[in-house]
PARO-461223 format. One record per atom (N, C-alpha, C, O, CB): residue number from 1; residue in three letters; chain; atom name; x, y, z. Coordinates in pm, whole numbers, plus 50000, padded with zeros to 5 digits. Glycine has a CB too. Layout:
# residues N
   vexfi   fiza   markol   gumi    east   north      up
     NUM    ALA        A     CA       X       Y       Z
...
//
This chain:
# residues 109
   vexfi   fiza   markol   gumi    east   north      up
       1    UNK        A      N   32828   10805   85839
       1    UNK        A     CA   32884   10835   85969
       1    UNK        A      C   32785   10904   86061
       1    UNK        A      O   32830   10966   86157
       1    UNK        A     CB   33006   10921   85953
       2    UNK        A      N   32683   10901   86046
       2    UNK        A     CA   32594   10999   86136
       2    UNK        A      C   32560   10869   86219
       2    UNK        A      O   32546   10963   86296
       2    UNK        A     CB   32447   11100   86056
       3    UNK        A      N   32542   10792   86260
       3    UNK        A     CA   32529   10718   86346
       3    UNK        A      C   32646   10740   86472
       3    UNK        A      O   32639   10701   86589
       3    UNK        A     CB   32522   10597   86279
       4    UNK        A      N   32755   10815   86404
       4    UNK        A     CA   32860   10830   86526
       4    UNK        A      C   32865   10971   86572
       4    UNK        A      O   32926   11021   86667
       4    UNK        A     CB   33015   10786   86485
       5    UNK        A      N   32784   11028   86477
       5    UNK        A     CA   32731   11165   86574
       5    UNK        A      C   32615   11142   86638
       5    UNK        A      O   32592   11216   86734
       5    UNK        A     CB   32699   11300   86495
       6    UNK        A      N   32520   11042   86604
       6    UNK        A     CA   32361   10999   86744
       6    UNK        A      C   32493   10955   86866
       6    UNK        A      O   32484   10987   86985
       6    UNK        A     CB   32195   10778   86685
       7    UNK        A      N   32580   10898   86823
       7    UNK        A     CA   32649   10813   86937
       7    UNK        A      C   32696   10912   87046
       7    UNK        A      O   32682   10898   87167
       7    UNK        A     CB   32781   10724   86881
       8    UNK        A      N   32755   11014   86980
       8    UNK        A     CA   32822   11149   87029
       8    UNK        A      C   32716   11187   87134
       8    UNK        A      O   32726   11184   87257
       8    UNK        A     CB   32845   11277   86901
       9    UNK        A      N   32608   11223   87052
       9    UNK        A     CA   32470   11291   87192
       9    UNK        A      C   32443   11251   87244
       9    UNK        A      O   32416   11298   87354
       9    UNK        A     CB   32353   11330   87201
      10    UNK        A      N   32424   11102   87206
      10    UNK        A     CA   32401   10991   87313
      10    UNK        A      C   32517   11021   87496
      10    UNK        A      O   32480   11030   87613
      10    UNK        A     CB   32463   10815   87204
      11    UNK        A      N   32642   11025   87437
      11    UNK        A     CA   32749   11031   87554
      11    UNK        A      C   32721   11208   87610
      11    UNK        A      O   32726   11257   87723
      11    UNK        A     CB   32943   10993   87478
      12    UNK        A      N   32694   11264   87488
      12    UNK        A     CA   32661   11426   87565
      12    UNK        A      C   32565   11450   87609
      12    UNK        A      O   32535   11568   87627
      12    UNK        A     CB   32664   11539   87498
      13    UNK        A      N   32480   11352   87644
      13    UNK        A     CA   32340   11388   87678
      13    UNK        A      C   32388   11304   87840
      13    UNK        A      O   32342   11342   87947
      13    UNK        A     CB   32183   11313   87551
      14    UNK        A      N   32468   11208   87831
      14    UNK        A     CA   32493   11137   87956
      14    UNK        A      C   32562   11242   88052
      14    UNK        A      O   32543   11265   88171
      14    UNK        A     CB   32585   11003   87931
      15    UNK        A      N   32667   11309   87943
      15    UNK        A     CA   32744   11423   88077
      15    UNK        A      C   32673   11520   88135
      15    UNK        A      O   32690   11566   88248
      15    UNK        A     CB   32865   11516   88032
      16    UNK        A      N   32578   11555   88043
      16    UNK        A     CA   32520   11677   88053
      16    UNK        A      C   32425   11622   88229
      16    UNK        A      O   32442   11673   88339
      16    UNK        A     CB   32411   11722   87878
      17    UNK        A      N   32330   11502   88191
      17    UNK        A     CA   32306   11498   88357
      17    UNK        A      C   32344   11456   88422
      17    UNK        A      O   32265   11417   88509
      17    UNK        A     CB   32233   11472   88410
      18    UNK        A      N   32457   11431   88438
      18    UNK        A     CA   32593   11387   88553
      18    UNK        A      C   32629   11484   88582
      18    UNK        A      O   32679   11506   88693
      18    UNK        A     CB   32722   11309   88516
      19    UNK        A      N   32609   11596   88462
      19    UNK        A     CA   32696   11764   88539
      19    UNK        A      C   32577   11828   88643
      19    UNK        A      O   32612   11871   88753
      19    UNK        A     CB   32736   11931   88378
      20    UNK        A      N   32453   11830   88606
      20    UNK        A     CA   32343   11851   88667
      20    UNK        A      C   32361   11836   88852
      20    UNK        A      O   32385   11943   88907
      20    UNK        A     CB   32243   11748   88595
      21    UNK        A      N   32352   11734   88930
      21    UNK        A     CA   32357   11687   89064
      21    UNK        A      C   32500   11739   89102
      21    UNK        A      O   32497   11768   89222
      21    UNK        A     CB   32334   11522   89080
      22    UNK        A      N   32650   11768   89038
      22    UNK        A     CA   32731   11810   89101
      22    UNK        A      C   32787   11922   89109
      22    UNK        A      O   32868   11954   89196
      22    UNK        A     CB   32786   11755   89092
      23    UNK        A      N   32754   11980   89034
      23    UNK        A     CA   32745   12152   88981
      23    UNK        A      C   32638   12207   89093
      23    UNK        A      O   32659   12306   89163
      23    UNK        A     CB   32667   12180   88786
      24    UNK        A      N   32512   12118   89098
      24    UNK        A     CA   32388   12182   89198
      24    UNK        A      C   32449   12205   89304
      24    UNK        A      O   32482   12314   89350
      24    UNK        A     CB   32257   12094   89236
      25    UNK        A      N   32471   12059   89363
      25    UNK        A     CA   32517   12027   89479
      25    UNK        A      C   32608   12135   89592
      25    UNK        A      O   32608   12173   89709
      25    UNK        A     CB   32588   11918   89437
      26    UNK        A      N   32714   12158   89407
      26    UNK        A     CA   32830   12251   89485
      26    UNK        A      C   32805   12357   89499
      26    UNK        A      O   32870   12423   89581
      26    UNK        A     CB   32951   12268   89437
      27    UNK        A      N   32704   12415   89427
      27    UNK        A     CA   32655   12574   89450
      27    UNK        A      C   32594   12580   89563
      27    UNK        A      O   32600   12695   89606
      27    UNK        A     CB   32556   12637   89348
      28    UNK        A      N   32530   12498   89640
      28    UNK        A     CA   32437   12466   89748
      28    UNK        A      C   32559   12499   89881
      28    UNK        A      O   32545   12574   89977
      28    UNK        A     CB   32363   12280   89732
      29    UNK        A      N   32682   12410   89843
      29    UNK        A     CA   32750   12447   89957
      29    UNK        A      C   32777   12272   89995
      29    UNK        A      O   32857   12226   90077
      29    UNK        A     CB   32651   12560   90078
      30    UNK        A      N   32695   12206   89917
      30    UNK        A     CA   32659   12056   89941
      30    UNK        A      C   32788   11965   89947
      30    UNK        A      O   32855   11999   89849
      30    UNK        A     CB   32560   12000   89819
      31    UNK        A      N   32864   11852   90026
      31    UNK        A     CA   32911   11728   89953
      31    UNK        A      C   32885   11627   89937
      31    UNK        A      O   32834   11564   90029
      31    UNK        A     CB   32983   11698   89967
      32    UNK        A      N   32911   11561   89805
      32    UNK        A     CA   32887   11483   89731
      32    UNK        A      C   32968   11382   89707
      32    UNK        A      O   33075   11381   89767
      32    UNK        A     CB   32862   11530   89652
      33    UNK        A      N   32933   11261   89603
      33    UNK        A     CA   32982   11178   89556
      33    UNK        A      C   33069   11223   89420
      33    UNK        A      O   33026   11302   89336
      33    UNK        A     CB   32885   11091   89548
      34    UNK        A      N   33167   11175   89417
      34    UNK        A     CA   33250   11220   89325
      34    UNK        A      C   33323   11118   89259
      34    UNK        A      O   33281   11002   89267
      34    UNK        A     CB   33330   11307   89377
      35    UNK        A      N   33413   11142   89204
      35    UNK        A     CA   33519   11028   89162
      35    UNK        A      C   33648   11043   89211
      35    UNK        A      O   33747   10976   89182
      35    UNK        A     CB   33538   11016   89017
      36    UNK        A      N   33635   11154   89300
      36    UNK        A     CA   33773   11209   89347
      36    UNK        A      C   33771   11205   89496
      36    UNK        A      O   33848   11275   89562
      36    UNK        A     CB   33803   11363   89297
      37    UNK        A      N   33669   11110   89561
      37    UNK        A     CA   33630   11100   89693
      37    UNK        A      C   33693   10963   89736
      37    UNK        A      O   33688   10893   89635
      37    UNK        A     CB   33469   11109   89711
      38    UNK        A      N   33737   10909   89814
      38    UNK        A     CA   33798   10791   89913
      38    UNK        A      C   33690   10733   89967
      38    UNK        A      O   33621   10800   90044
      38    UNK        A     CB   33895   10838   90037
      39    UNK        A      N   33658   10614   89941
      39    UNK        A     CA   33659   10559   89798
      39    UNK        A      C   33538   10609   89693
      39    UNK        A      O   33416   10617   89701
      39    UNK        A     CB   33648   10399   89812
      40    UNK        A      N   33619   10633   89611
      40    UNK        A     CA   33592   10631   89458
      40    UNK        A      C   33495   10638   89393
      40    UNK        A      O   33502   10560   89298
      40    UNK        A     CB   33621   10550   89408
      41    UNK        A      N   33360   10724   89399
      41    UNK        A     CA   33226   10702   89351
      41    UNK        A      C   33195   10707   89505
      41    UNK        A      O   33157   10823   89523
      41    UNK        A     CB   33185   10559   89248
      42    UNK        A      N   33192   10668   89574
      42    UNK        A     CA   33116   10662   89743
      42    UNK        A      C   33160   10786   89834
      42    UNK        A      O   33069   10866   89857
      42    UNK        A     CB   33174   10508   89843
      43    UNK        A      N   33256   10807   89876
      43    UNK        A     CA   33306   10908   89942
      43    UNK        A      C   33242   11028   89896
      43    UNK        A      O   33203   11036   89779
      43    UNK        A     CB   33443   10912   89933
      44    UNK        A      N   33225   11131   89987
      44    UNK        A     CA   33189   11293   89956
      44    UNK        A      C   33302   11360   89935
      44    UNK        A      O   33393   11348   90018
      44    UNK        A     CB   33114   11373   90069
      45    UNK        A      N   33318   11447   89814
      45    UNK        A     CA   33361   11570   89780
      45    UNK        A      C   33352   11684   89824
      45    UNK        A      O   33238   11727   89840
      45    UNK        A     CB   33336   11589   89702
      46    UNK        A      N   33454   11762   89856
      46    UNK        A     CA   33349   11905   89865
      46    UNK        A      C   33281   11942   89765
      46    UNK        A      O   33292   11899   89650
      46    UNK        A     CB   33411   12031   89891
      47    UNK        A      N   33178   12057   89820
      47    UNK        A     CA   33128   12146   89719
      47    UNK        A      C   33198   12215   89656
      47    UNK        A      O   33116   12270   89582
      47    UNK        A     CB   33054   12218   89752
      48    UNK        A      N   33328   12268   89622
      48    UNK        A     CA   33429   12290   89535
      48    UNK        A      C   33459   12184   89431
      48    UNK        A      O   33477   12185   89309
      48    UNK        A     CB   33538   12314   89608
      49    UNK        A      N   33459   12141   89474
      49    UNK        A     CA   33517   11961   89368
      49    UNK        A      C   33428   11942   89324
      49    UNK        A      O   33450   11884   89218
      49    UNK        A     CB   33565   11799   89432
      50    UNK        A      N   33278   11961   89347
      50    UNK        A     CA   33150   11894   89289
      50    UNK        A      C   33163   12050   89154
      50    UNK        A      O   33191   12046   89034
      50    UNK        A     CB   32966   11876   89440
      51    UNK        A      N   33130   12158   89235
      51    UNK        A     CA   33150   12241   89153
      51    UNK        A      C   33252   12242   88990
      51    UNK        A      O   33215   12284   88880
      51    UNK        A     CB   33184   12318   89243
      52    UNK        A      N   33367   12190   89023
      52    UNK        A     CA   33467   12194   88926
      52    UNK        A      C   33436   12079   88848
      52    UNK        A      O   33452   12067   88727
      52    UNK        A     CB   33607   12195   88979
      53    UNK        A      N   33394   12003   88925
      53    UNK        A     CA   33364   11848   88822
      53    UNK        A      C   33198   11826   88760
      53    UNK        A      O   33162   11747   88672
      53    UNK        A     CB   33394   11685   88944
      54    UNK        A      N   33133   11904   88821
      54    UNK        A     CA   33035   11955   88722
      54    UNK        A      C   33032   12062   88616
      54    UNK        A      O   32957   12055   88518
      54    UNK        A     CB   32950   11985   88785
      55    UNK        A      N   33133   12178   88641
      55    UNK        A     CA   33125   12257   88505
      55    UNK        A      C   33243   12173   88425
      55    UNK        A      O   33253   12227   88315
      55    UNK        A     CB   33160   12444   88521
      56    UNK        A      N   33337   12061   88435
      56    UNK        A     CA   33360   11993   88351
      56    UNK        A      C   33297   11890   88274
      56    UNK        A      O   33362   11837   88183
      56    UNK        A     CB   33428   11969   88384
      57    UNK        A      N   33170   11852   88299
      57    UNK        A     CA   33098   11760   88257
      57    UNK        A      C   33034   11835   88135
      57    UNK        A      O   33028   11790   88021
      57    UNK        A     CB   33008   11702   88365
      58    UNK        A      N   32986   11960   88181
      58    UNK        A     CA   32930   12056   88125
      58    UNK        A      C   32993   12099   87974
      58    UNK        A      O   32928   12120   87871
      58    UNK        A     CB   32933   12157   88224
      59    UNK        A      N   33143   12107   87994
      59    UNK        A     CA   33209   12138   87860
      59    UNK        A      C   33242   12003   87768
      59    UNK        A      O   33255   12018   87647
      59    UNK        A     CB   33350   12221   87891
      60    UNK        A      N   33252   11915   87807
      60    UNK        A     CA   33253   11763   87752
      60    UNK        A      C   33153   11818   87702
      60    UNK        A      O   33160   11903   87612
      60    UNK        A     CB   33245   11615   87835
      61    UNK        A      N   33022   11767   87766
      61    UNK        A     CA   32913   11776   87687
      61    UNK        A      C   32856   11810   87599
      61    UNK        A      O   32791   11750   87512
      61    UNK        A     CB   32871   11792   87709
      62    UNK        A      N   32894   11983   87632
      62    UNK        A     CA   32876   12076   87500
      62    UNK        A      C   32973   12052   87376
      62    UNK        A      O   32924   12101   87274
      62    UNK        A     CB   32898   12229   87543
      63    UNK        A      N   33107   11987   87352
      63    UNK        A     CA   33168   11931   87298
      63    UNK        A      C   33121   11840   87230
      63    UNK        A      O   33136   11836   87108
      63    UNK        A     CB   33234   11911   87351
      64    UNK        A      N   33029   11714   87325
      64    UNK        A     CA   33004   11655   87229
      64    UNK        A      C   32878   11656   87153
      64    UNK        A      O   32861   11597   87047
      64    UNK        A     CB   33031   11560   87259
      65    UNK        A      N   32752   11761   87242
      65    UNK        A     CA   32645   11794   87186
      65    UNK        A      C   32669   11860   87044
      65    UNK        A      O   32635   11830   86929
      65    UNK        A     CB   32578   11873   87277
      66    UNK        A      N   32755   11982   87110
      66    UNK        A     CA   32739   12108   87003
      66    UNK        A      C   32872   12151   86899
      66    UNK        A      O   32897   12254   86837
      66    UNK        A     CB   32709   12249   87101
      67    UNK        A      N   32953   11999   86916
      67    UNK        A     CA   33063   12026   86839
      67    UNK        A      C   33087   11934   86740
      67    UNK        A      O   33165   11962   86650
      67    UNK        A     CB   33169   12038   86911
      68    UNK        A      N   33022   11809   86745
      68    UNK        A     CA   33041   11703   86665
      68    UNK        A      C   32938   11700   86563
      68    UNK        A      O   32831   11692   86623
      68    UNK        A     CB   33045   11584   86740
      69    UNK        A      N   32916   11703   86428
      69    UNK        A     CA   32804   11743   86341
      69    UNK        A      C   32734   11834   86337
      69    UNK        A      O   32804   11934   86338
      69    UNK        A     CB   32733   11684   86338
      70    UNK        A      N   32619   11861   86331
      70    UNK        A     CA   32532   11971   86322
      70    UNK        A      C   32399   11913   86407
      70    UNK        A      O   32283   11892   86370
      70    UNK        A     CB   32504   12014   86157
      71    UNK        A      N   32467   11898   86540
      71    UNK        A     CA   32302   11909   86579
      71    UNK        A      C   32209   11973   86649
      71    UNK        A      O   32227   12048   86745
      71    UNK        A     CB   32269   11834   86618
      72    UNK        A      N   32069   11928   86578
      72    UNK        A     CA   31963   12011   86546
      72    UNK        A      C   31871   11980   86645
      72    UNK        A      O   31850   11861   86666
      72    UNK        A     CB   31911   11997   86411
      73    UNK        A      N   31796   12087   86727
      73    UNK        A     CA   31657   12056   86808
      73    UNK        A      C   31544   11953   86687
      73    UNK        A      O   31478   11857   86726
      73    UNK        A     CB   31570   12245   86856
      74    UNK        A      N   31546   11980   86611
      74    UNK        A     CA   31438   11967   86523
      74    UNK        A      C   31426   11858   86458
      74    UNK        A      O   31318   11825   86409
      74    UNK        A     CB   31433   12053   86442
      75    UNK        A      N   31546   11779   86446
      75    UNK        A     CA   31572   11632   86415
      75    UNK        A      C   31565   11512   86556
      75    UNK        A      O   31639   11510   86655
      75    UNK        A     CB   31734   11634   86346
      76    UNK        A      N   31464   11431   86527
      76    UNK        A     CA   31433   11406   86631
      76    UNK        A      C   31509   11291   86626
      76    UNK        A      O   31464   11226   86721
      76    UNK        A     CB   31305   11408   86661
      77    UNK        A      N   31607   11218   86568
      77    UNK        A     CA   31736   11146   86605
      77    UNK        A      C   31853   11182   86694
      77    UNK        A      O   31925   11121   86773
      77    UNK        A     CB   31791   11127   86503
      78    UNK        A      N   31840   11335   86635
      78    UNK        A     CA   31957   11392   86764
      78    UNK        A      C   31916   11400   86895
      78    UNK        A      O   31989   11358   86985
      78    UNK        A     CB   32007   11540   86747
      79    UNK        A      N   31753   11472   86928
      79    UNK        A     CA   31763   11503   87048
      79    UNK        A      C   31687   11370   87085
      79    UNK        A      O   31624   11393   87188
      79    UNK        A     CB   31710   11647   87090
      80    UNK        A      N   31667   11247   87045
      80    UNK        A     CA   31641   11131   87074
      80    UNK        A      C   31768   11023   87154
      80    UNK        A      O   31767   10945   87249
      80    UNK        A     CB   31593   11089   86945
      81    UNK        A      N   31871   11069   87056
      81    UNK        A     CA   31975   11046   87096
      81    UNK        A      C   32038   11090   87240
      81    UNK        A      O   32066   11008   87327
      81    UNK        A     CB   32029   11082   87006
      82    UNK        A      N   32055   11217   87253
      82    UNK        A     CA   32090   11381   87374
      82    UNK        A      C   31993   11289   87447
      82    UNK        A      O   32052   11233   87539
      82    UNK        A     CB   32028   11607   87329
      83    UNK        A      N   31832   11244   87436
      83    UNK        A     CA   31769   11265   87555
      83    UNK        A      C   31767   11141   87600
      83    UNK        A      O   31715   11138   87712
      83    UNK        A     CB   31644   11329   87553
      84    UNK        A      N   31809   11008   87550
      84    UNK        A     CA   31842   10879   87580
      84    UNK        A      C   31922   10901   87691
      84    UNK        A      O   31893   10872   87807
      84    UNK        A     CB   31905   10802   87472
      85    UNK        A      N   32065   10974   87633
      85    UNK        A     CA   32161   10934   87739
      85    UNK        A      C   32183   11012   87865
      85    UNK        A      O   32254   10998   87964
      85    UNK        A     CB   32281   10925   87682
      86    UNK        A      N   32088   11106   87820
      86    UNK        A     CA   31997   11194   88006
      86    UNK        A      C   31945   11125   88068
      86    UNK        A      O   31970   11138   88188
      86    UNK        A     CB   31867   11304   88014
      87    UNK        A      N   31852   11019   88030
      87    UNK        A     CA   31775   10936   88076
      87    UNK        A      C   31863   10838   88137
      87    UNK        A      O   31878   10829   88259
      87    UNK        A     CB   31687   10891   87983
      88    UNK        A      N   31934   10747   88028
      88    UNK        A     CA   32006   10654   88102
      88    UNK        A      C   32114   10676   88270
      88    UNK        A      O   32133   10616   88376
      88    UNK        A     CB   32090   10612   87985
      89    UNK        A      N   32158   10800   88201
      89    UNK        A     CA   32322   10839   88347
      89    UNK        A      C   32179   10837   88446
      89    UNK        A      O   32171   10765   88545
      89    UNK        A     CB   32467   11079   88346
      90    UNK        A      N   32043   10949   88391
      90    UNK        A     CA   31968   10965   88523
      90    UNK        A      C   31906   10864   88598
      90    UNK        A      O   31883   10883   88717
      90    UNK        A     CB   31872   11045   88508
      91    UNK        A      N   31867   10725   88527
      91    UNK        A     CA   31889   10588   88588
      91    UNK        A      C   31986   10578   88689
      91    UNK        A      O   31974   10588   88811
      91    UNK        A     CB   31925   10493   88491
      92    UNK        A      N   32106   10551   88603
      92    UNK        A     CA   32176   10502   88676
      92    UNK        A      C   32254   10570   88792
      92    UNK        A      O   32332   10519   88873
      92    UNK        A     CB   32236   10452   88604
      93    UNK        A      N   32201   10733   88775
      93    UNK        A     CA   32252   10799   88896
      93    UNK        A      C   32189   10792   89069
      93    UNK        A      O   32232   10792   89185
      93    UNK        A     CB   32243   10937   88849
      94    UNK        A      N   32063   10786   88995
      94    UNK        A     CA   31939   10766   89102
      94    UNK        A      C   31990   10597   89119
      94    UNK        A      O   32026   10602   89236
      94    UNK        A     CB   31738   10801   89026
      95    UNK        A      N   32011   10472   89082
      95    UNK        A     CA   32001   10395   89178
      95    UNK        A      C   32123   10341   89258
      95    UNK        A      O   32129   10257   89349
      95    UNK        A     CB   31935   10307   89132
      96    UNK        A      N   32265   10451   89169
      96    UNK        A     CA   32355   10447   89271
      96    UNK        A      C   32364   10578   89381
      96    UNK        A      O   32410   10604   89493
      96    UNK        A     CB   32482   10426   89201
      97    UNK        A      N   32320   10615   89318
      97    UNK        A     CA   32328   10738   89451
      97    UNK        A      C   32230   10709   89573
      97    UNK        A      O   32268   10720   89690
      97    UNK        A     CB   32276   10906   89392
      98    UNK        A      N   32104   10672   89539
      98    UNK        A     CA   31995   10585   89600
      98    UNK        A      C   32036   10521   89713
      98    UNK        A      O   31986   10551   89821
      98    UNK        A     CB   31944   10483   89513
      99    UNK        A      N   32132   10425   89703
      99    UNK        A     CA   32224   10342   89777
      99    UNK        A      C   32268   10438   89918
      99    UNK        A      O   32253   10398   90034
      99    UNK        A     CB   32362   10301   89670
     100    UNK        A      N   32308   10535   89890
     100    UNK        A     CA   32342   10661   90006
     100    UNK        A      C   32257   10736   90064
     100    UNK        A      O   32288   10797   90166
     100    UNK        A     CB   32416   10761   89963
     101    UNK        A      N   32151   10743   90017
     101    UNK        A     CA   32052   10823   90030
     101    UNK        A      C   31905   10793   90062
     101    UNK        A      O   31818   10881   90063
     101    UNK        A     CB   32058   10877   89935
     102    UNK        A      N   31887   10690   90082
     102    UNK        A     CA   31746   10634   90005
     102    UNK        A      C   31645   10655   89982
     102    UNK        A      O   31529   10661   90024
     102    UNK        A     CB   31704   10564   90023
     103    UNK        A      N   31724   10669   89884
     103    UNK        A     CA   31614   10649   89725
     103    UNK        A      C   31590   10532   89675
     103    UNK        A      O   31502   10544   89590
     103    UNK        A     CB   31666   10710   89590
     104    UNK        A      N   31626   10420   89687
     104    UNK        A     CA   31557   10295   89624
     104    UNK        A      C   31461   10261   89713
     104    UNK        A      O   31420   10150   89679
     104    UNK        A     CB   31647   10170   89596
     105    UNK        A      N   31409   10295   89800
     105    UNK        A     CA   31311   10211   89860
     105    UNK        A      C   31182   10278   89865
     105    UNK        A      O   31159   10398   89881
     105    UNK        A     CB   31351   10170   89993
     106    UNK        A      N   31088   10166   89846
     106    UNK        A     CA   30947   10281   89791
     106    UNK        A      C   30899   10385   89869
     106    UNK        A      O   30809   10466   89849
     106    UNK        A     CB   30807   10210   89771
     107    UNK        A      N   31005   10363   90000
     107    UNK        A     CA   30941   10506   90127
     107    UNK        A      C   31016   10592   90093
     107    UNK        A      O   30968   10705   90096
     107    UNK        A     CB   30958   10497   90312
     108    UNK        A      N   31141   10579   90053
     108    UNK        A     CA   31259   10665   90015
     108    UNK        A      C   31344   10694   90174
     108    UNK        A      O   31417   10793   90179
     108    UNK        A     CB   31195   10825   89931
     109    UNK        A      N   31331   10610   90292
     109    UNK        A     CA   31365   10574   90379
     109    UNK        A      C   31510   10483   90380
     109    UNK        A      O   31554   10438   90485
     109    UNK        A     CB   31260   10529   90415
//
């Protein structure tokens, strides 16, 4: 079964930088993209809502980082795992958020 605890960090490593940009955001005072915005992923949030929906990402995460098996800095499956799915959300955050912002274009224009 340890393949379904890499799987675990894998998804806690995804919340963990999804909590990152909306937690920031909201401390900033910032709004954002949310899931609780009209429409749905596109619309801005307040910085309250980013706030609340980033320290919820945050406890998922740690849930599934630091609650499912035993994992270890030092095993480099786990934090291979954790740092995959940082990588991936951070893909895919940057080229949808990109879309609003731009960031996909090589000027960032």
């Amino acid at each position: 079964m340890e393949w379904l605890h890499d799987l675990s960090y894998l998804f806690g490593g995804a919340f963990l930088a999804n909590a990152v940009p909306h937690f920031v955001s909201g401390m900033m005072g910032r709004s954002f993209q949310s899931p609780f915005a009209k429409p749905s992923g596109e619309g801005l949030s307040s910085s309250t809502v980013n706030v609340l929906w980033g320290f919820a990402n945050f406890v998922v995460a740690y849930l599934l980082i630091a609650r499912v098996g035993c994992f270890t800095l030092r095993a480099a499956d786990h934090v291979t795992a954790a740092g995959l799915g940082v990588l991936l959300m951070g893909v895919m955050s940057a080229r949808l958020f990109g879309r609003f912002h731009g960031g996909n274009s090589p000027t960032g224009s």
